[in-house]
C-alpha positions as CSV (number, residue, x, y, z in Angstrom):
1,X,0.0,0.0,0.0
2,X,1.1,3.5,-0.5
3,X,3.1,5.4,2.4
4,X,0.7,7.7,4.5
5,X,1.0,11.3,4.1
6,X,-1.6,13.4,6.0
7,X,-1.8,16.0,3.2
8,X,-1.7,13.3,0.6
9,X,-4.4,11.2,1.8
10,X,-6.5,14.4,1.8
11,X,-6.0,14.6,-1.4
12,X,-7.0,11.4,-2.1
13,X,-9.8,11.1,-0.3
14,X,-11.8,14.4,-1.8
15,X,-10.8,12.8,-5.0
16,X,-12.9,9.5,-4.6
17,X,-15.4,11.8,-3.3
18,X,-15.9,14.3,-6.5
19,X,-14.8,11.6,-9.4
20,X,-16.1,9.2,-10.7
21,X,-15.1,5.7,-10.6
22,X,-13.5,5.3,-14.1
23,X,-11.5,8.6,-13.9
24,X,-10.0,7.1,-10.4
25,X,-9.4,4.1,-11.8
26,X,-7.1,5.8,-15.2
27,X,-5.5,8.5,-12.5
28,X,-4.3,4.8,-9.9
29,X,-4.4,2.1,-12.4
30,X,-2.2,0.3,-10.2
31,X,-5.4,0.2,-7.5
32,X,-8.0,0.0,-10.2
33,X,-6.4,-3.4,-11.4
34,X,-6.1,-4.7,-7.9
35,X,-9.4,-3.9,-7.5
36,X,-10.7,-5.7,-11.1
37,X,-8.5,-8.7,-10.8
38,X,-9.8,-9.6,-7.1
39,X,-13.4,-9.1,-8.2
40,X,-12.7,-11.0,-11.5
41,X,-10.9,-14.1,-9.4
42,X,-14.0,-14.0,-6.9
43,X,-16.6,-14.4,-9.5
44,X,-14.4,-17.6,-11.3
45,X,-14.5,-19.1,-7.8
46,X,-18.1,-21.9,-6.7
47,X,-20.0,-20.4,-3.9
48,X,-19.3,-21.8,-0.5
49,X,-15.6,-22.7,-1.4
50,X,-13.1,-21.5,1.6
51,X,-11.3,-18.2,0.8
52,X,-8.2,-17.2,2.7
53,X,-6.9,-13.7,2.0
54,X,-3.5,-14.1,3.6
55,X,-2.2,-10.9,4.8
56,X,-6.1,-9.4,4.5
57,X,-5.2,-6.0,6.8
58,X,-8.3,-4.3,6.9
59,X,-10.1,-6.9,4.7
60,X,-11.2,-4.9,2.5
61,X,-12.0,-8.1,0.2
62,X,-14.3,-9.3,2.3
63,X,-17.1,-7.8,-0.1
64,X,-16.0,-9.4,-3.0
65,X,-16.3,-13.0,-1.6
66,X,-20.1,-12.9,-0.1
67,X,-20.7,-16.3,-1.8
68,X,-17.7,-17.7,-0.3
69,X,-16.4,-18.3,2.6
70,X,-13.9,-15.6,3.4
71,X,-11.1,-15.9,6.5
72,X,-8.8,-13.2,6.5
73,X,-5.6,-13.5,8.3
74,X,-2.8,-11.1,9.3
75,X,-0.5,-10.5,12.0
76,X,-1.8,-7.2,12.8
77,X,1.2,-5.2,12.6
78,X,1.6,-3.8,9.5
79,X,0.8,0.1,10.0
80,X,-0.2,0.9,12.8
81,X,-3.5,4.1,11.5
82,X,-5.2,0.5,10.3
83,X,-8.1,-1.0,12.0
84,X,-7.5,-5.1,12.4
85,X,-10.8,-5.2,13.8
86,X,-12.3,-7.1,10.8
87,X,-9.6,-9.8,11.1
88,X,-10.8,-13.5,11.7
89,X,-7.8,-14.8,12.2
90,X,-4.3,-13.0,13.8
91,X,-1.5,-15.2,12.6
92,X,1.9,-15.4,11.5
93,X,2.0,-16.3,7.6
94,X,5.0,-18.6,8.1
95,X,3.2,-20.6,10.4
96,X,-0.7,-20.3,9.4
97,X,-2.8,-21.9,12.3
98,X,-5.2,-23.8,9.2
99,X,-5.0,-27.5,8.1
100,X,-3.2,-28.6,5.3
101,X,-4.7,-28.4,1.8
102,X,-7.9,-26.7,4.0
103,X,-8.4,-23.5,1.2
104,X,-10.0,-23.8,-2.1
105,X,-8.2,-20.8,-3.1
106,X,-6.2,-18.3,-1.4
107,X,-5.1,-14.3,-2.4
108,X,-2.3,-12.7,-1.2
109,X,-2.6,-8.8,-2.7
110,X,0.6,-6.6,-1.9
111,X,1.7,-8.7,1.3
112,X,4.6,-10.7,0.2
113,X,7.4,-7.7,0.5
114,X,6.6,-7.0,3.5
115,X,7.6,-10.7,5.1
116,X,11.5,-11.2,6.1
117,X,10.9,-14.7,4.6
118,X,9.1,-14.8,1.1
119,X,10.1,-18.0,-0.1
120,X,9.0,-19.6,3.2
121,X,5.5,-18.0,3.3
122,X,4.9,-19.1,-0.4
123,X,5.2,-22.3,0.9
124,X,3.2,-21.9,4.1
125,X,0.3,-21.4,1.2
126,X,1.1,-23.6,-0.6
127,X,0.8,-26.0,2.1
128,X,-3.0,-24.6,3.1
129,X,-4.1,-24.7,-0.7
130,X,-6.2,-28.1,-1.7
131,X,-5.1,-30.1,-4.1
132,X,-6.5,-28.1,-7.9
133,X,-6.3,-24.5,-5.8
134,X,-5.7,-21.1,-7.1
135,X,-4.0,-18.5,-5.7
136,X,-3.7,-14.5,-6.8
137,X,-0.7,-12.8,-5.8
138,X,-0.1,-9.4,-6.5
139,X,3.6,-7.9,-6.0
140,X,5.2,-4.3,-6.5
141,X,8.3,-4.0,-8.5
142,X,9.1,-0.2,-8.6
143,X,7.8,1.1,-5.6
144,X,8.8,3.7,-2.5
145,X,9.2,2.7,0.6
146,X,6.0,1.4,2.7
147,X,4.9,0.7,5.8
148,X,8.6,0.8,7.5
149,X,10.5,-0.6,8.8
150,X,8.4,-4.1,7.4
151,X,9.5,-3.1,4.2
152,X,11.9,-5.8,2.5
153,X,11.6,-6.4,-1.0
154,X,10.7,-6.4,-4.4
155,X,9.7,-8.8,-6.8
156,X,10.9,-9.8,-10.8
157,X,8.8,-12.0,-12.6
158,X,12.0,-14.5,-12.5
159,X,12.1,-14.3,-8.5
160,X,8.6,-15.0,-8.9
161,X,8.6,-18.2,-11.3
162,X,11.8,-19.6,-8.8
163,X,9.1,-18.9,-5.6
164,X,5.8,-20.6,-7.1
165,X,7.9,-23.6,-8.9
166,X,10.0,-24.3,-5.6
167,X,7.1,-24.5,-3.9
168,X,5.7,-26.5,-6.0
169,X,2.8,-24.3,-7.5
170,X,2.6,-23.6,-11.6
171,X,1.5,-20.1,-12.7
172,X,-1.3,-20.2,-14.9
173,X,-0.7,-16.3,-15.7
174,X,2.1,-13.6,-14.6
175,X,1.3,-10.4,-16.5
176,X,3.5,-6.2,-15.4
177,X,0.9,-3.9,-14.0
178,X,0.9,-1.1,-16.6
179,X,4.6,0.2,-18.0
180,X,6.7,3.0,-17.7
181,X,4.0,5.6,-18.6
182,X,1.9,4.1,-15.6
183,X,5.1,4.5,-13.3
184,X,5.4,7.9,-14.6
185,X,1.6,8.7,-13.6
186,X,1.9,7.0,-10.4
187,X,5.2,9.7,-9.5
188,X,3.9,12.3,-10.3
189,X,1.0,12.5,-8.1
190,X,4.0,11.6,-5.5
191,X,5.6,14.8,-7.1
192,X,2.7,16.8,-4.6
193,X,4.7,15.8,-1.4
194,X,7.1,17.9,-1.9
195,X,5.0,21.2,-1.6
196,X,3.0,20.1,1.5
197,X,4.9,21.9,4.0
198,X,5.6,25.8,5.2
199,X,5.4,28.6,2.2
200,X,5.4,25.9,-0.9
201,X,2.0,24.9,0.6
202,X,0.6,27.9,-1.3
203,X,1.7,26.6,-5.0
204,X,-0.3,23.4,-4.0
205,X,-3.7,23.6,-5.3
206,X,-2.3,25.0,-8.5
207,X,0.0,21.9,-8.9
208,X,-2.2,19.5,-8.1
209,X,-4.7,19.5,-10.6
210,X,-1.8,19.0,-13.5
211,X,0.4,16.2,-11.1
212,X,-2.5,15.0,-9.6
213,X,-4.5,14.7,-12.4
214,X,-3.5,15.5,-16.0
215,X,-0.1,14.5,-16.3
216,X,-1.2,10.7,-14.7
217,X,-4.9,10.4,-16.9
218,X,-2.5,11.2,-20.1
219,X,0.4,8.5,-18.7
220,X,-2.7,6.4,-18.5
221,X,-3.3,6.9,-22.0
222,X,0.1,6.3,-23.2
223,X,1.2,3.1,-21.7
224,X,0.6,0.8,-24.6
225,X,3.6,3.1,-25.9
226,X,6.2,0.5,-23.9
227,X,5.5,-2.8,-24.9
228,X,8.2,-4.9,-22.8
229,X,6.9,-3.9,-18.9
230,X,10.3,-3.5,-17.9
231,X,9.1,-0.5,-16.0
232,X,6.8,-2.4,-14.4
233,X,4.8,-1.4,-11.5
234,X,4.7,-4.8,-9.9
235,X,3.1,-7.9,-11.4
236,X,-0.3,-9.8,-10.7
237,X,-0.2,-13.9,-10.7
238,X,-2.5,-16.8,-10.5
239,X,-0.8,-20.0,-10.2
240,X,-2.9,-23.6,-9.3
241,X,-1.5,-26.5,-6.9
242,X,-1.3,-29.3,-8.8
């Protein structure tokens, strides 16, 4: 998740609250597509099939799996301005207090850098996935620093491939999130920060509407531009236990 910045999440919050959906969605594409790939893995899932969103913070999946049923686990401990209250588990992702091969399918959405072992964890659910399970991961690639100091890594496709094939899990699909131009976007609203304190305050509400807004709806717009996703913001996966 992004770093929180009082001024910042202002900012972000009056934006969900004047624009519309789609617009938010082109100005964070890296939230809109964690937001459409969840939603589009709960709906391939049968009803009633146990869900376990592994490192669920505020599970704020919960919504998306109403015909399932949805356990969300965390240790609690990631930043400390979150509410845990909705957690139905508090537990340690290297040793998850769940049967083996007990989860039909499993997410784990922008958790994995923040473990001191990732290899170990992708194990851990691999061990809790039945037989035929899917799982979603979702992993940054370029990205600030987040929710210190339980901040320790970043993710390449290849360090992906070596984690899921040790473990014994095959990826059905590893695609970037968004390119260079979606990097650039994302930046730029970051850009902001550094006019939220004493007299550069005032140039703020006359930057913001071309860093916030304009200069990351036309890097929307221009990703298809870079066509290898070297620049990746992170990745999203699905692999299956065999």
């Amino acid at each position: 998740m992004p770093p929180r910045d009082d001024l910042l999440n202002k900012l972000q919050t009056l934006a969900h609250r004047l624009l519309p959906a789609f617009l938010l969605d082109r100005l964070d594409p890296w939230e809109g597509t964690i937001a459409a790939e969840v939603e589009r893995f709960a709906r391939s899932l049968p009803a009633d099939l146990l869900v376990l969103d592994a490192g669920a913070g505020e599970a704020r999946f919960r919504r998306d799996f109403e015909r399932q049923r949805y356990v969300a686990v965390d240790n609690g401990v990631g930043d400390s301005s979150w509410d845990y209250s909705q957690l139905d588990v508090v537990g340690d992702l290297l040793d998850l207090p769940l049967a083996d091969g007990c989860c039909g399918a499993l997410l784990n959405i922008v958790v994995l850098e923040h473990t001191a072992e990732p290899h170990r964890v992708i194990r851990e659910l691999g061990r809790v996935l039945a037989a035929g399970g899917r799982m979603l991961l979702v992993v940054p690639l370029i990205w600030e620093l987040h929710q210190t100091p339980h901040d320790y890594f970043r993710f390449t496709r290849y360090g992906l491939e070596h984690m899921l094939s040790t473990a014994g899990l095959r990826i059905s699909r590893l695609a970037p999130v968004g390119g260079f131009f979606w990097l650039v976007g994302r930046y730029s609203f970051y850009f902001l920060k550094f006019w939220r304190k004493g007299f550069r305050v005032v140039f703020l509400p006359f930057l913001a509407p071309l860093f916030g807004i304009l200069i990351p709806l036309l890097c929307y717009y221009l990703d298809p531009l870079d066509r290898t996703g070297d620049y990746s913001l992170g990745y999203v996966c699905e692999a299956r236990k065999p």
